[in-house]
BADO-741795 format. One line per 8 residues: their letters; for each residue z negated, x, y of C-alpha. Coordinates in nm, 2 decimals, decimal comma, padded with zeros to 4 digits, always signed. Layout:
N
A = Z/X/Y  ...
END
This chain:
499
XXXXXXXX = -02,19/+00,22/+02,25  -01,85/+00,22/+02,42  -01,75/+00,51/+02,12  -01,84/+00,27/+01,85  -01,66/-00,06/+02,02  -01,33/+00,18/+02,05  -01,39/+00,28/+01,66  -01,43/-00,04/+01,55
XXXXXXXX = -01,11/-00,14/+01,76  -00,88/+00,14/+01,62  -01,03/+00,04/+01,25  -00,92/-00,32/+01,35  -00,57/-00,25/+01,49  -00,54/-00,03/+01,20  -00,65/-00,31/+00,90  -00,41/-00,54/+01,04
XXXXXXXX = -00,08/-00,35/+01,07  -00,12/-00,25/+00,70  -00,18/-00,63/+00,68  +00,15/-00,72/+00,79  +00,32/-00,44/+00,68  +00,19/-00,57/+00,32  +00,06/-00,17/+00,23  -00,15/-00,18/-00,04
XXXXXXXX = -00,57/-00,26/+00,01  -00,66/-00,07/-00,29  -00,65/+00,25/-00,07  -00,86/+00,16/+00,16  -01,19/+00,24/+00,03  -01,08/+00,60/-00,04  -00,97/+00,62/+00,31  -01,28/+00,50/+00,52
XXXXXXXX = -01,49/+00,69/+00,24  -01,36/+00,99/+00,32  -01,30/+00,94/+00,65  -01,65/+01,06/+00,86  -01,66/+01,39/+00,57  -01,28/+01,50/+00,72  -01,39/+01,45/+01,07  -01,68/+01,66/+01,08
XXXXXXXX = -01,47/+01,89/+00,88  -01,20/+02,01/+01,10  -01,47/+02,19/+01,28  -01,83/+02,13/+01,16  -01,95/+01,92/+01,46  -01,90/+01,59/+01,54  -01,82/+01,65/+01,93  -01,46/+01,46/+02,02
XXXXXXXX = -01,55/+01,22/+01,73  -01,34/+00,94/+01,82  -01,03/+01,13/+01,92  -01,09/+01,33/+01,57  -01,16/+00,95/+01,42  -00,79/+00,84/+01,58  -00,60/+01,18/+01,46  -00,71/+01,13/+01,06
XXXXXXXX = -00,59/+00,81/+01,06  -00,29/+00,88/+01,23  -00,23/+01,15/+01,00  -00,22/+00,93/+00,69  +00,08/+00,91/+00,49  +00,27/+00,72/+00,18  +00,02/+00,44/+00,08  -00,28/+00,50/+00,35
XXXXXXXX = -00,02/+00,51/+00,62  -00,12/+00,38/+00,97  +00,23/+00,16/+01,04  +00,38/+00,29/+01,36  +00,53/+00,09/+01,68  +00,86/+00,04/+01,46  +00,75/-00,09/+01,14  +00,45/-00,30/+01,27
XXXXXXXX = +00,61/-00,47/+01,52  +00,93/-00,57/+01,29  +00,69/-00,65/+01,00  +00,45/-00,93/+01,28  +00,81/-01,10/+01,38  +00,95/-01,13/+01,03  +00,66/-01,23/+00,86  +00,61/-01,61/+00,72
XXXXXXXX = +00,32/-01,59/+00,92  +00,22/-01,96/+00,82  +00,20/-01,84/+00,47  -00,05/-01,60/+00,50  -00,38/-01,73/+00,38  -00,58/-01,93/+00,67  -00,79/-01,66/+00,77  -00,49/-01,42/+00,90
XXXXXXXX = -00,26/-01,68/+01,03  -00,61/-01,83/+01,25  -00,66/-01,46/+01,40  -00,36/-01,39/+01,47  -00,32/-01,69/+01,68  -00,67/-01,62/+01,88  -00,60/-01,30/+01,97  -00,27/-01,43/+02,13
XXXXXXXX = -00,46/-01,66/+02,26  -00,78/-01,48/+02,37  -00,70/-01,11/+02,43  -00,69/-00,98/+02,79  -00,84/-01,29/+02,96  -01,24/-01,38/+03,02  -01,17/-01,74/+02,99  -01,16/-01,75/+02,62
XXXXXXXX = -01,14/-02,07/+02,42  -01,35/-02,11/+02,08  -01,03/-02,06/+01,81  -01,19/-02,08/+01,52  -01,47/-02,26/+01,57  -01,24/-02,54/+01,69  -00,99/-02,45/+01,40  -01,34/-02,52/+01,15
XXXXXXXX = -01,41/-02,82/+01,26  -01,05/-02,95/+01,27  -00,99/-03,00/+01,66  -00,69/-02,70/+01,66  -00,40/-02,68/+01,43  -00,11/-02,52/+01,38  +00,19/-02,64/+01,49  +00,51/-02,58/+01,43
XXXXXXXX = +00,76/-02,64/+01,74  +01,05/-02,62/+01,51  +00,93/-02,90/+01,28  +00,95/-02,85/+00,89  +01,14/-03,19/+00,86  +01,47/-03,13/+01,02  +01,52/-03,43/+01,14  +01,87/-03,57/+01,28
XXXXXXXX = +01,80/-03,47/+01,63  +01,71/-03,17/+01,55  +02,00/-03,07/+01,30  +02,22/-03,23/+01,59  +01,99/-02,96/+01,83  +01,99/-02,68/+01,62  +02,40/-02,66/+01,59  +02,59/-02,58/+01,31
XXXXXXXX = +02,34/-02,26/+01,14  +02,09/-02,53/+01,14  +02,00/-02,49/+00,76  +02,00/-02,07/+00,79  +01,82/-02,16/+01,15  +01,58/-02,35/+00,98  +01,54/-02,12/+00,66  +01,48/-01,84/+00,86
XXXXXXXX = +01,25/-01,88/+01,15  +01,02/-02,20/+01,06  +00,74/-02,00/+00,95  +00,77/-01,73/+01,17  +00,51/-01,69/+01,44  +00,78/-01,72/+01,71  +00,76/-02,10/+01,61  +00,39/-02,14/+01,56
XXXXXXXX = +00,10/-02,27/+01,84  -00,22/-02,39/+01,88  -00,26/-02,77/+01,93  -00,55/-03,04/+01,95  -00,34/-03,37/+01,88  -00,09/-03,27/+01,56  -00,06/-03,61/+01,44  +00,14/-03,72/+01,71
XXXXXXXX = +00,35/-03,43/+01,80  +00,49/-03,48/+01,40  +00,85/-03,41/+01,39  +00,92/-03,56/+01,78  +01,19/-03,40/+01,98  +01,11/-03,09/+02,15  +01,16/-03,28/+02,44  +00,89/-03,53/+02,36
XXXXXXXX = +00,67/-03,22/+02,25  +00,66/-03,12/+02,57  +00,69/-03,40/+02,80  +00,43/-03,64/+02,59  +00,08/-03,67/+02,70  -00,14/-03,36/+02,56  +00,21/-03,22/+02,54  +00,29/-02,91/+02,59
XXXXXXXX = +00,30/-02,93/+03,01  -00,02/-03,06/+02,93  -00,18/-02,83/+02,73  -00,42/-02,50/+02,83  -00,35/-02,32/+02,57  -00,14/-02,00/+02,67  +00,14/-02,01/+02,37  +00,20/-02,35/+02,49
XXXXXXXX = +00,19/-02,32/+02,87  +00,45/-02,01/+02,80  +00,67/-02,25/+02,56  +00,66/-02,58/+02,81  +00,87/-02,32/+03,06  +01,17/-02,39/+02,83  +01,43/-02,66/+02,85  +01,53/-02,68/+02,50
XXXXXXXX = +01,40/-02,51/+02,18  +01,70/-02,33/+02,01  +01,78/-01,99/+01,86  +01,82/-01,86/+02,19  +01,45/-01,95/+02,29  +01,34/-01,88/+01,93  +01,44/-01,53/+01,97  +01,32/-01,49/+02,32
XXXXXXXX = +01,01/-01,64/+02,22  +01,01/-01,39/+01,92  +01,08/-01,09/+02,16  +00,77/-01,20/+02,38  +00,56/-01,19/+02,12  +00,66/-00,85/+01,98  +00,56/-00,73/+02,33  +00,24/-00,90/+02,31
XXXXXXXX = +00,15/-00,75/+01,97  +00,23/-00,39/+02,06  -00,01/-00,44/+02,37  -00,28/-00,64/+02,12  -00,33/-00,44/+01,83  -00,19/-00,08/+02,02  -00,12/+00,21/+01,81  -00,38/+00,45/+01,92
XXXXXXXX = -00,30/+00,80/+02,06  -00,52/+01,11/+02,08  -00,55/+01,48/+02,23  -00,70/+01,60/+01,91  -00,54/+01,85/+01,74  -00,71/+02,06/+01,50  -00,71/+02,47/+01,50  -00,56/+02,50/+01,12
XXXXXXXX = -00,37/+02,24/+00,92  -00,62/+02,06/+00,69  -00,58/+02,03/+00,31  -00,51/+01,71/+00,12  -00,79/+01,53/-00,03  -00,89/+01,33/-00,28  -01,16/+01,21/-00,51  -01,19/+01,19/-00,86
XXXXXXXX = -01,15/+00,83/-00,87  -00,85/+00,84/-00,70  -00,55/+00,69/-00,88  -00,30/+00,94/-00,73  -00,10/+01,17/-00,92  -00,23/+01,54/-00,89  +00,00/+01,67/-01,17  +00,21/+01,97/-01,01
XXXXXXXX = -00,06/+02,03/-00,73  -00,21/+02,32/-00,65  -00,58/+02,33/-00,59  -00,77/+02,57/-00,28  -01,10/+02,45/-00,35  -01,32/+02,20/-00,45  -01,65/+01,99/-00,27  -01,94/+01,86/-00,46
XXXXXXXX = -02,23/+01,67/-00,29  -02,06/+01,77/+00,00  -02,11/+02,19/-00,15  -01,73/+02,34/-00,10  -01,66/+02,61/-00,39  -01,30/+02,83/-00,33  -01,12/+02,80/-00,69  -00,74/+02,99/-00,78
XXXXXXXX = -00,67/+02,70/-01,04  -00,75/+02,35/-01,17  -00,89/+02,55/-01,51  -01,12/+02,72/-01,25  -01,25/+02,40/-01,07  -01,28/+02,21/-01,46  -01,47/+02,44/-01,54  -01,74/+02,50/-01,26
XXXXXXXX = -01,74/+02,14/-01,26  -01,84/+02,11/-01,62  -02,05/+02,40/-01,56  -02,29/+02,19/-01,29  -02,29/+01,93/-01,48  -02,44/+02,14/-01,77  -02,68/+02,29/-01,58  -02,81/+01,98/-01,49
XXXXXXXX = -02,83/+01,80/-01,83  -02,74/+02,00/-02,10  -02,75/+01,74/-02,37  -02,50/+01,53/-02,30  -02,22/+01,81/-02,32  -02,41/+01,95/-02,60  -02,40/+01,67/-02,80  -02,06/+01,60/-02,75
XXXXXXXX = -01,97/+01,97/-02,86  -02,19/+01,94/-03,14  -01,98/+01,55/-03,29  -01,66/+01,40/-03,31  -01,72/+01,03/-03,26  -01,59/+00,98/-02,87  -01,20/+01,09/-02,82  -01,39/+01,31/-02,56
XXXXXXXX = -01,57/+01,50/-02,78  -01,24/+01,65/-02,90  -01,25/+01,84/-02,60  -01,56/+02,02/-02,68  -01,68/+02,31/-02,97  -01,94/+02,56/-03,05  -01,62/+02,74/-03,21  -01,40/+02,90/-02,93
XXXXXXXX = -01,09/+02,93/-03,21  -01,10/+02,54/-03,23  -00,84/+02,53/-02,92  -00,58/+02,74/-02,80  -00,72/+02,80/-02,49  -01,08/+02,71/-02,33  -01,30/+02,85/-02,11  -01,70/+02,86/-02,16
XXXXXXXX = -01,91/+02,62/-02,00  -02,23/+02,78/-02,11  -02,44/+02,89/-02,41  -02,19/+02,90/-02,65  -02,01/+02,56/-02,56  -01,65/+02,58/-02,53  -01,38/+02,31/-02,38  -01,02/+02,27/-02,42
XXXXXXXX = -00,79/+02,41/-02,11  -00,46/+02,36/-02,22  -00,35/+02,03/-02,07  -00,21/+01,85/-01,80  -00,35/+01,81/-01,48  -00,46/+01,47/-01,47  -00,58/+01,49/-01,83  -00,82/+01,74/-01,69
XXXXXXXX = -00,92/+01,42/-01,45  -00,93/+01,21/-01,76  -01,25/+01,41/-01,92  -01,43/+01,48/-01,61  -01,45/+01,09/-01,52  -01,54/+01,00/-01,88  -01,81/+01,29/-01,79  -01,93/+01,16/-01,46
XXXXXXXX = -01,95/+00,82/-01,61  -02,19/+00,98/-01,93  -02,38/+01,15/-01,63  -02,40/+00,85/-01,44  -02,26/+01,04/-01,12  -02,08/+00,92/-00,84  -01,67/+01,03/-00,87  -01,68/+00,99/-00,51
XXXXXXXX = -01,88/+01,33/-00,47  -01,61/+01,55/-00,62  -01,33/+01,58/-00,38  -01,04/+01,80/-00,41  -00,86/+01,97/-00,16  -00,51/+02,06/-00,23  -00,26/+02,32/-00,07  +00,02/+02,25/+00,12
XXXXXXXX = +00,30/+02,19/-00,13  +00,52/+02,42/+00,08  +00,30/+02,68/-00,12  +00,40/+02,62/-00,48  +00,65/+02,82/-00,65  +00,72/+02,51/-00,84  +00,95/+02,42/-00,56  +01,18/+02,64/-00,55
XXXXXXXX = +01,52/+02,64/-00,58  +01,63/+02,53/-00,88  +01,31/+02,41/-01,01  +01,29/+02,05/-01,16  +01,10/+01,98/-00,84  +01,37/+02,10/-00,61  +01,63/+01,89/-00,83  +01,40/+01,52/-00,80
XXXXXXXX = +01,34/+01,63/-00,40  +01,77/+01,64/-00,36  +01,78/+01,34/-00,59  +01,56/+01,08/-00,39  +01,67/+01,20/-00,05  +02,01/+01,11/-00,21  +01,87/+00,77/-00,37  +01,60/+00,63/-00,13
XXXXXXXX = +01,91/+00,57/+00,16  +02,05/+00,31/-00,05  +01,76/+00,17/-00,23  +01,60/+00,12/+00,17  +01,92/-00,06/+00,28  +01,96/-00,31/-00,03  +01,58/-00,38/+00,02  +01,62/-00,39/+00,37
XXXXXXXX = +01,38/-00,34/+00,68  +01,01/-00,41/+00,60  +01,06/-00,41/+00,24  +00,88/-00,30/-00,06  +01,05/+00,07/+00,02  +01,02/+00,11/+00,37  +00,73/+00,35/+00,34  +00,85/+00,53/+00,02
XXXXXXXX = +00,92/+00,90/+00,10  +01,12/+01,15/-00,14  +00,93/+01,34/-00,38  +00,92/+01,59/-00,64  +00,83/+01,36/-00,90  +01,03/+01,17/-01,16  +00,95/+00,83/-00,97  +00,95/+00,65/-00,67
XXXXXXXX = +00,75/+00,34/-00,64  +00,77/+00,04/-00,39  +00,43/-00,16/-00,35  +00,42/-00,55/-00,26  +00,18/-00,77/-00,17  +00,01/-00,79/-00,49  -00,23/-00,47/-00,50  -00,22/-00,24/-00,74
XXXXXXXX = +00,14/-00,35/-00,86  +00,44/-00,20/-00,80  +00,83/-00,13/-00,87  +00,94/+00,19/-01,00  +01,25/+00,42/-01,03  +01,25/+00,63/-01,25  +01,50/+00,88/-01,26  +01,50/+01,12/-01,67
XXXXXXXX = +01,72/+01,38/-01,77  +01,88/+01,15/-02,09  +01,82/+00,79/-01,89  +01,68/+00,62/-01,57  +01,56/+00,27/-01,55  +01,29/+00,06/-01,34  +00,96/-00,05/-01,44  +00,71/-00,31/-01,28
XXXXXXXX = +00,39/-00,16/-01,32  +00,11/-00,34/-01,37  -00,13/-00,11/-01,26  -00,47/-00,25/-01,15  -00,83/-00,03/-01,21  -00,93/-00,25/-01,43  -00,74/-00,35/-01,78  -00,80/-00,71/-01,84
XXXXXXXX = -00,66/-00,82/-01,53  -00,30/-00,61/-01,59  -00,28/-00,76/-01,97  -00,34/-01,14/-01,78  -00,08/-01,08/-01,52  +00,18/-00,94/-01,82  +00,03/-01,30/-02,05  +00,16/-01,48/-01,78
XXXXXXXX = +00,50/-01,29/-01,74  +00,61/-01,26/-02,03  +00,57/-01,67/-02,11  +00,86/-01,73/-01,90  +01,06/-01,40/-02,05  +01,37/-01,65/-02,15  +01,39/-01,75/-01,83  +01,37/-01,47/-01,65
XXXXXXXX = +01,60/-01,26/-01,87  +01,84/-01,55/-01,81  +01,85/-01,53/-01,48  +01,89/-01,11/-01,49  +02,16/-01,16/-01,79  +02,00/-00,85/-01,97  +01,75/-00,81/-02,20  +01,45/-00,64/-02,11
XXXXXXXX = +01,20/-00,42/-02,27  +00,85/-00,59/-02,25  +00,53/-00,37/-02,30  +00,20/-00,49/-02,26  +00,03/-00,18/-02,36  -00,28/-00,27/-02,52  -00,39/+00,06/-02,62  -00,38/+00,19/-02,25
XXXXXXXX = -00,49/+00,04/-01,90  -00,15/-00,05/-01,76  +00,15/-00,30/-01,86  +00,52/-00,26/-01,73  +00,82/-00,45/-01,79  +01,14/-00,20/-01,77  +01,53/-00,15/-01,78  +01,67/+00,10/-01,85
XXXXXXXX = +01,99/+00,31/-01,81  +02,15/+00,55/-02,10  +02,36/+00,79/-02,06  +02,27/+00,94/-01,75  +02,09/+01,25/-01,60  +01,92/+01,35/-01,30  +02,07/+01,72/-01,38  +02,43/+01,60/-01,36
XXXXXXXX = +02,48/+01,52/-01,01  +02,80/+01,32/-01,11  +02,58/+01,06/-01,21  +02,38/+01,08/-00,91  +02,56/+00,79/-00,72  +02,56/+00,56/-01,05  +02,16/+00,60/-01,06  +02,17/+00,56/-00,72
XXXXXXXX = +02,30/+00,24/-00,74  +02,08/+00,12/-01,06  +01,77/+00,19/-00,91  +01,84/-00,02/-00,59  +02,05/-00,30/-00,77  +01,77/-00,38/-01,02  +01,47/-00,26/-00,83  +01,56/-00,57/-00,58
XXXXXXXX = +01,66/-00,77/-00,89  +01,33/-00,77/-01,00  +01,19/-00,81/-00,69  +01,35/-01,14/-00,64  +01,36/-01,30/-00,94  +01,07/-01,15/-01,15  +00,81/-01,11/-00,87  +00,75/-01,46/-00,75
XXX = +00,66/-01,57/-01,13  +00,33/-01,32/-00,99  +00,24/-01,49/-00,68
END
């Protein structure tokens, strides 16, 4: 019992630092899916479980990242805490209130039923005695720290703390020197209630949350490095990837190549309906059944799947991923059963030197310095590490959607990506975009290039760069400088018309 309480803990501590980190929640289902099949497979038994259970998510990177004691505790004491939706803002203030004592007060039960509120100390009317408090920075003062959680509490009697004094706050009856609640009993200690106390207050609290929602630590550490993973549903990019083997219905098969694994995969699938791929070979009315023939000279290159029934090999990567989901889905199997498990990168020739790959790795780890210090701390980048692709994508608080760079041979430009799984709701989010287009472009003083994309799943709105090349590293510093100019350009003018 105690080994489930500390999972559930870890999984808690974990939820909310991507929570206030603002990582994407569209990656969480492929993370805690996968999760119990990577445990048991760093060694086949399930002894150490929870310290095994700790070390894959601490081992998550990029977008399934578990935020560490730098970015978690920045991203809790610069959040607009009040913002967040009721839910959040309600937790977060009973576990400040409730963690590490027995004498726990009902938070949300009393929050329910309207007997707590939130208050904040710092009122939201700046009032003359407060301006006259708050010095000369009052407005950036103000701005700044009024929805921050080191100016939020817990009260029962918000009508008539209002916009009072801090003084009166504290000193009135139910006041604050009044009041059991522990935020407040830790703010009546103060005389006054300016930046000097905000920050103090804010530097408490950072402490608090470090101890609250602790980054967990483990002894575990497996024999051999374990392989990447990932489903067939996953929306990653497996292009460039090399392959070691491949698990179905939890059945691990060693293949040399992605042709090798399409084709076993087709080849179970076959053998347990033959049909379906056989009918497909035999027409031409689904875009998939282009992939098929009973005549091997119909492609370039194939492989056999059986009995005579050929499929097309020479393509991409994740147009191999394509087919086999439009198969799965004909097959009505589970993508979540076919898991692929890739080789350390360090192992493809691709990256060498002097490789395109080598070329985009030199590029972003030139690139991602200054796009991370325009965005500054805790932004849309602060997780983005370089990579041997062409882009490098920021993700914000609205899943699924993100800000590229893109950085071409002939050109580089950035893109908002609409990007969600399913169509219909990236073609509304671009509908109600690209109403205020004039606007928008207005405030930018460019034109953009606006495609909705209806032929495809995704939307993006883009701008782009001429004249430039990733190849000439002359032009490096002038990318450099598009991609974090106009990457926070569109941030902050194009991504509130989303919210």
């Amino acid at each position: 019992m105690a080994q489930v309480t500390e999972v559930f803990l870890i999984t808690e501590n974990h939820l909310f630092r991507r929570t206030i980190c603002d990582l994407p929640t569209n990656v969480l289902n492929k993370i805690f899916l996968m999760l119990h099949r990577e445990i048991v497979r760093y060694d086949g038994v399930d002894a150490d479980y929870v310290e095994k259970f700790k070390y894959e998510l601490l081992s998550k990177k990029e977008k399934a990242l578990f935020p560490d004691d730098n970015e978690f505790p920045t991203g809790f004491t610069d959040r607009q805490v009040y913002q967040m939706n009721s839910k959040n803002k309600i937790y977060i203030l009973e576990r400040l209130e409730n963690y590490g004592t027995d004498e726990d007060k009902d938070v949300y039960s009393h929050c329910d039923d309207g007997i707590y509120s939130i208050e904040h100390i710092m009122p939201q009317h700046r009032t003359p005695s407060w301006v006259k408090v708050l010095g000369d920075d009052y407005e950036f003062i103000h701005e700044t720290w009024l929805h921050r959680i080191a100016n939020l509490t817990l009260i029962a009697y918000n009508s008539k703390y209002s916009n009072s004094t801090f003084e009166e706050k504290k000193t009135m009856k139910n006041g604050f020197e009044d009041s059991g609640i522990r935020m407040n009993i830790y703010i009546a200690k103060k005389d006054k209630w300016t930046l000097a106390e905000i920050e103090e207050c804010n530097q408490y609290l950072r402490g608090r949350a470090l101890e609250i929602w602790a980054l967990p630590t483990t002894f575990f550490k497996p024999e051999e490095k374990q392989l990447d993973s990932y489903t067939l549903d996953d929306d990653s990019s497996l292009s460039g990837r090399l392959i070691a083997c491949f698990s179905h219905k939890n059945t691990e098969q060693p293949v040399a190549s992605w042709v090798e694994m399409f084709q076993k995969v087709l080849q179970i699938l076959y053998a347990e309906d033959k049909s379906i791929i056989t009918k497909l070979a035999a027409s031409n009315e689904d875009n998939i059944a282009f992939h098929f023939s009973m005549n091997e000279g119909d492609f370039t290159k194939s492989v056999e799947i059986g009995d005579g029934i050929f499929v097309w090999t020479n393509k991409s990567t994740q147009s191999k991923m394509s087919v086999l989901n439009r198969e799965f889905k004909l097959y009505d199997a589970d993508p979540t059963n076919l898991v692929f498990y890739l080789r350390d990168e360090n192992e493809n020739t691709e990256d060498e030197a002097g490789t395109r790959y080598e070329l985009r790795r030199r590029y972003w780890s030139y690139a991602l310095d200054m796009i991370k210090e325009v965005h500054g701390a805790g932004s849309l980048f602060s997780n983005v590490n370089t990579s041997k692709e062409n882009w490098s994508s920021g993700f914000f608080s609205i899943s699924g959607f993100n800000i590229s760079c893109i950085a071409n041979f002939d050109s580089t430009r950035v893109d908002l990506h609409f990007g969600k799984s399913k169509k219909e709701e990236n073609k509304r989010a671009f509908d109600a975009l690209i109403a205020h287009k004039d606007e928008i472009e207005k405030i930018l003083g460019v034109f953009l290039i606006w495609n909705r994309g209806d032929k495809i799943k995704s939307s993006k709105v883009t701008y782009q760069l001429n004249g430039v090349s990733i190849e000439n590293e002359t032009d490096w510093l002038q990318m450099a400088r598009f991609h974090a100019e106009w990457s926070k350009k569109f941030y902050d003018v194009i991504v509130q018309y989303l919210s």
